[in-house]
N, C-alpha and C positions, 0 to 999 in steps of 0.2 A: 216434333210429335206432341203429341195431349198428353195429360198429366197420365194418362193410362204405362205409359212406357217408364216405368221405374225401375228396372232391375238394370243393374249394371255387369256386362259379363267381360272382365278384363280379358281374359284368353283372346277375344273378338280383336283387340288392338291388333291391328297390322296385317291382320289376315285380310285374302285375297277374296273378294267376294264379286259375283257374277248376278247378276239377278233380271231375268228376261220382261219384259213391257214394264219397263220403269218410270216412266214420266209421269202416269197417272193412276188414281186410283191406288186399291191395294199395292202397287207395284210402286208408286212414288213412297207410298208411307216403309216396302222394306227397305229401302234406298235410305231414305230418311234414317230409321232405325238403324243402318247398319251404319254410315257414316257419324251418327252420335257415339256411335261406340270406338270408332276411332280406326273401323274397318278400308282399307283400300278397295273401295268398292266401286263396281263397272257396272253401265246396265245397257241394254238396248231397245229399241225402240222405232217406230215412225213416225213420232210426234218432235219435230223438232223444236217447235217452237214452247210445248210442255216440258220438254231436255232439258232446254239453256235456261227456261224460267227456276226451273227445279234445281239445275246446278251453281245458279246465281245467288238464289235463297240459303242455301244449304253452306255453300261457301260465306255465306256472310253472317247467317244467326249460328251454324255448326262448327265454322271452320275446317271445315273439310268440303273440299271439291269432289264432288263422286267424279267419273271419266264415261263420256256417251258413247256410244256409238251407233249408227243409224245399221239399224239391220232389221230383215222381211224374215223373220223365224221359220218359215215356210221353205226358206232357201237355204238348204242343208251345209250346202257347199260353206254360202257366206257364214253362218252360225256362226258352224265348225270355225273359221277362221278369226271367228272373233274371240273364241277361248280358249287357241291357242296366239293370239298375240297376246290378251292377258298373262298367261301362263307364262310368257315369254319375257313379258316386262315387269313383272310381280317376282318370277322366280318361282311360280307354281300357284295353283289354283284351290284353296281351301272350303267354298264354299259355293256353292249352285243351288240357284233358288229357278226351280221353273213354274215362272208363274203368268206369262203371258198366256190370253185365251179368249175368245171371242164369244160370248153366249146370245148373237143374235137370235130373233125367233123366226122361224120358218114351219110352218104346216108341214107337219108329215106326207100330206099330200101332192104339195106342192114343190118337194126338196130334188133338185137337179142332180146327175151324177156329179158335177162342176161341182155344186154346192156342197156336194158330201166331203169329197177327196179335200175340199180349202177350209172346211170347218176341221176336218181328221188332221190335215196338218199344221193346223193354228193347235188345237188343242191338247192333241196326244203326241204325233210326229215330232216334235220339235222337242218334246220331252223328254224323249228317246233319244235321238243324235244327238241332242247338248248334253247330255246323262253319259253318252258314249264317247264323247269329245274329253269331257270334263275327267272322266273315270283313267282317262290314258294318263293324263297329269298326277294326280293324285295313286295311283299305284305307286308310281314311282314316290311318292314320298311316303307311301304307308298310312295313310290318311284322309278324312277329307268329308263332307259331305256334303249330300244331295238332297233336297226337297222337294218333292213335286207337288201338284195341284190337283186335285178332286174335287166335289163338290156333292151337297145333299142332294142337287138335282136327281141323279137317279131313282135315289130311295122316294123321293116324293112324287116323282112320274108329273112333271111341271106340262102342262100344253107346250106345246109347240117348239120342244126343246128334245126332240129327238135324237140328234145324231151330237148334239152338243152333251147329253146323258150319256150317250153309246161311249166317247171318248169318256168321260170323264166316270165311268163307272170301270172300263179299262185301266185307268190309274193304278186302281189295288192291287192287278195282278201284275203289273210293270212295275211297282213298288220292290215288291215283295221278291221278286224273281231277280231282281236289279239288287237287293238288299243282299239275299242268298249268295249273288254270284262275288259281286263286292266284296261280303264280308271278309273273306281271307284275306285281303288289302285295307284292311283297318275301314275301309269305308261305309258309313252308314248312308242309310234309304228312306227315309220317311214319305210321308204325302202327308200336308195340308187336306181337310175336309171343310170348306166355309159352308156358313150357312147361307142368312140373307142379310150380306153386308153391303151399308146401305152408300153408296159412292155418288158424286154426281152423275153418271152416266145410268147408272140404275133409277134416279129419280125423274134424270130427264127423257129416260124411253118405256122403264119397265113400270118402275113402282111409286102409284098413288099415296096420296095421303091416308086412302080407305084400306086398302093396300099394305100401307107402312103397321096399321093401327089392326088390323088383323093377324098380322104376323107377329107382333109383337104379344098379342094376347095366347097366341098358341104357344109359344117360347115358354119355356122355365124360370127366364129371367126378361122380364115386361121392361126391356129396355132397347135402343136403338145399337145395333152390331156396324163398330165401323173397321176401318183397316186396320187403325192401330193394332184390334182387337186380334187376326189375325197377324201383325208385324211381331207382334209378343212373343207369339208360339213358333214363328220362325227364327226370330234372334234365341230361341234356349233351344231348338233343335241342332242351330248350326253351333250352337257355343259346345265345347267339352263337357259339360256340367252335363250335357244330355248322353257321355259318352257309352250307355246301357241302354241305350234306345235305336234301332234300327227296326225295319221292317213295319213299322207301326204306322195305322190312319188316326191321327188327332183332329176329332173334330169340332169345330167353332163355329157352333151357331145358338149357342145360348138356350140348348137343351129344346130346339126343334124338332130335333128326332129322336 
């Protein structure tokens, strides 16, 4: 990770960590972040060939091997199975980061019922089962937490990002209700709120140079928002040090909204 990752949260050692579209993007860098900390950390993904680059690197500058698994988060069944084999070979599951999501653009116009239901279970769906998967583990130990994924999309009503808003403005109340029901099993519930973090895959479809340099200037802090920036706030959500925080949206985008 960049020099941005300073904080060292010992608690993290050895803990069980889960964290969904890991190979790239903000999803490599929690991986990243969580294996410096010396976490036992699993991810999934359909990039294999981003997996083994990511789990080669990380084993050689981290020394720590994350553990891959190839899984369509859409596929409830498969998920679910892959956090109860962690669970299984960990000894239980301390940490869920749902952070896979897909924010292709589609015209309101033009959005298929196909297109709705596979964007609703990339974004929200998956969030829910693996939250529901994850939640059976951690009762049983009295503990645990979950982070899900939001986004400023909604409050900013972005073109062509409708059903990708719908979910991800859904986040809060699946939070919050997932946090309530939890809480009595020591579990917290947070949600991640990114702003506009700037990833290769955002530069090579979404965001201009005119783009980058506009958004920047509406910001609070006239600088470029990358994963780390968001890996920060999920390593002290999932660490104890956060343990008076549940139910809460923290948002990350450098005082865009």
């Amino acid at each position: 990770m960049s020099a941005l990752a300073t904080a060292r949260y010992a608690d993290l050692e050895g803990r069980a960590v889960l964290v969904t579209g890991g190979a790239s993007g903000i999803g490599a860098a929690l991986v990243e972040g969580f294996c410096r900390q010396g976490a036992r950390t699993w991810f999934v993904d359909l990039q294999d060939e981003a997996a083994a680059a990511l789990c080669d690197r990380l084993a050689a500058e981290a020394g720590s091997r994350p553990r891959y698994r190839r899984c369509d988060v859409t596929d409830t069944t498969a998920l679910t199975a892959v956090v109860d084999e962690l669970a299984a070979a960990e000894g239980g599951l301390d940490v869920l980061v749902n952070n896979a999501a897909n924010d292709t653009r589609i015209a309101s116009g033009e959005v298929t019922e196909e297109q709705w239901d596979w964007s609703v279970a990339v974004n929200l769906k998956h969030q829910f089962f693996a939250s529901q998967a994850a939640a059976r583990h951690m009762v049983r130990a009295g503990r645990g937490s979950i982070v899900t994924f939001g986004s400023v999309a909604p409050r900013l009503g972005i073109r062509d990002l409708a059903v990708y808003s719908s979910c991800k403005a859904a986040v809060a109340g699946l939070t919050r209700t997932l946090a309530r029901e939890l809480g009595d099993a020591g579990i917290r519930v947070n949600a991640i709120v990114p702003g506009c973090i700037i990833t290769e895959r955002q530069l090579a479809l979404w965001i201009s140079p005119e783009d980058e340099r506009r958004i920047q200037a509406e910001q609070c802090l006239h600088r470029r928002l990358v994963a780390e920036d968001v890996a920060q706030m999920v390593l002290f959500l999932a660490s104890d040090v956060s343990s008076a925080c549940s139910s809460q949206l923290f948002v990350v985008d450098g005082g865009l909204t």
